[in-house]
N, C-alpha and C positions, 0 to 999 in steps of 0.2 A: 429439745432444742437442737442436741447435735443433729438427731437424724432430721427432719430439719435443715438443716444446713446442708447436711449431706448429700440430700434430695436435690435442692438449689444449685449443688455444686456440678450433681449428674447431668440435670438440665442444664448448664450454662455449657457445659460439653457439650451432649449434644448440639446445642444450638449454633456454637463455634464449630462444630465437625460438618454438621450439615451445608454453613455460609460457605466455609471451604470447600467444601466437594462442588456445592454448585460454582464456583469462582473458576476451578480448574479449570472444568467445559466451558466458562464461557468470556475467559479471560483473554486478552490480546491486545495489540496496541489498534489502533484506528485502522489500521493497513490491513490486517487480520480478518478486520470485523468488514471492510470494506471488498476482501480478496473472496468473504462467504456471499456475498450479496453477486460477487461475479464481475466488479469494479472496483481500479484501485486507481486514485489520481499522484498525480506527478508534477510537483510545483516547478515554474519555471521564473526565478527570481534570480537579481543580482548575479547575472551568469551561467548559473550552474542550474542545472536538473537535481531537487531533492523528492524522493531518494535519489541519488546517482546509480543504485544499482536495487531492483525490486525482483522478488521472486514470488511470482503466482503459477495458478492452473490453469491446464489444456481449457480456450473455451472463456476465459477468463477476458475483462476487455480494461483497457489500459486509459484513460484520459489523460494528456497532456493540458495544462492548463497554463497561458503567459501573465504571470504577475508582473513582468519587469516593465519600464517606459519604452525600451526600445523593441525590433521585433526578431521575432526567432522564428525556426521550425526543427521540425525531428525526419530526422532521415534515416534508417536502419541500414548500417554497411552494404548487407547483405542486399539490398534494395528491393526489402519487404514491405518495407510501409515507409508514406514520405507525407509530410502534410503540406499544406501551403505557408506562406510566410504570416504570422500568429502574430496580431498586432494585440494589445495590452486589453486584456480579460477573454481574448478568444482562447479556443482548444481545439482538441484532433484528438480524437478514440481511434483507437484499433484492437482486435478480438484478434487472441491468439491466438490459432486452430493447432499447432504442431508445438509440441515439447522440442527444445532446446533453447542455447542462448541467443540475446540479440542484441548486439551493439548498435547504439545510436549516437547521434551526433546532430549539433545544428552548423549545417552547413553557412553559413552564415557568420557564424563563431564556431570555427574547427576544433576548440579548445573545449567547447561545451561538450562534455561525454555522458554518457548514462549505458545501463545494460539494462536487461530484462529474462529473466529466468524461469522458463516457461516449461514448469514439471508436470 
C-alpha cells in the first residue's frame, strides 16, 4: 500500500513538473501571444490609447482600433506613421521596420498619448 502511494505521489510530480515546464514556454498575457503572431492591437476608448505604452519587435505590425463614439487618429511625433480620422470601430496598422521608440499622439486630442517600443 505504501509503495503504492508512493508510486502515485511520483506521478502526480511528474505530471505537475511537466504542466509547469510546458506553462513557462507558452505563457503570457494576450499582448505576448498576439506580439508572436506579429500583431499587437491598441484599444482606443474613453480618451486614452490602452496600452499607452507597448513594446514589440523589429517587423512587428501595430493596429490601432476606435472603440470610443467620437473620432480620433494616431500620429507618431516623429511623423512616421499618421492615419486618418477613425470614426467608431475603424483602425490603422502600421509595421515597424526600425527598433527604437515612438511617441504618438491624436492630434485631435493632444492629450491622448501612447508610445511604442520597437526592439
Amino acid at each position: 500500500m505504501k509503495k503504492t502511494c508512493w508510486i502515485l505521489g511520483i506521478a502526480a510530480l511528474a505530471i505537475l513538473i511537466a504542466v509547469t515546464a510546458g506553462r513557462s514556454t507558452t505563457s503570457g498575457t494576450a499582448s505576448a501571444q498576439e506580439n508572436a503572431m506579429g500583431e499587437t492591437a491598441i484599444k482606443i476608448d474613453n480618451f486614452t490609447f490602452s496600452p499607452a505604452t507597448m513594446t514589440i519587435h523589429v517587423g512587428d505590425t501595430v493596429r490601432w482600433t476606435n472603440h470610443d463614439d467620437l473620432p480620433h487618429n494616431v500620429v507618431s511625433e516623429g511623423k512616421t506613421f499618421k492615419s486618418k480620422t477613425l470614426d467608431t470601430d475603424e483602425n490603422f496598422s502600421y509595421t515597424f521596420t526600425k527598433a527604437g521608440a515612438y511617441s504618438y499622439y491624436c492630434s485631435i486630442h493632444p492629450k491622448m498619448t501612447g508610445k511604442i517600443v520597437v526592439q
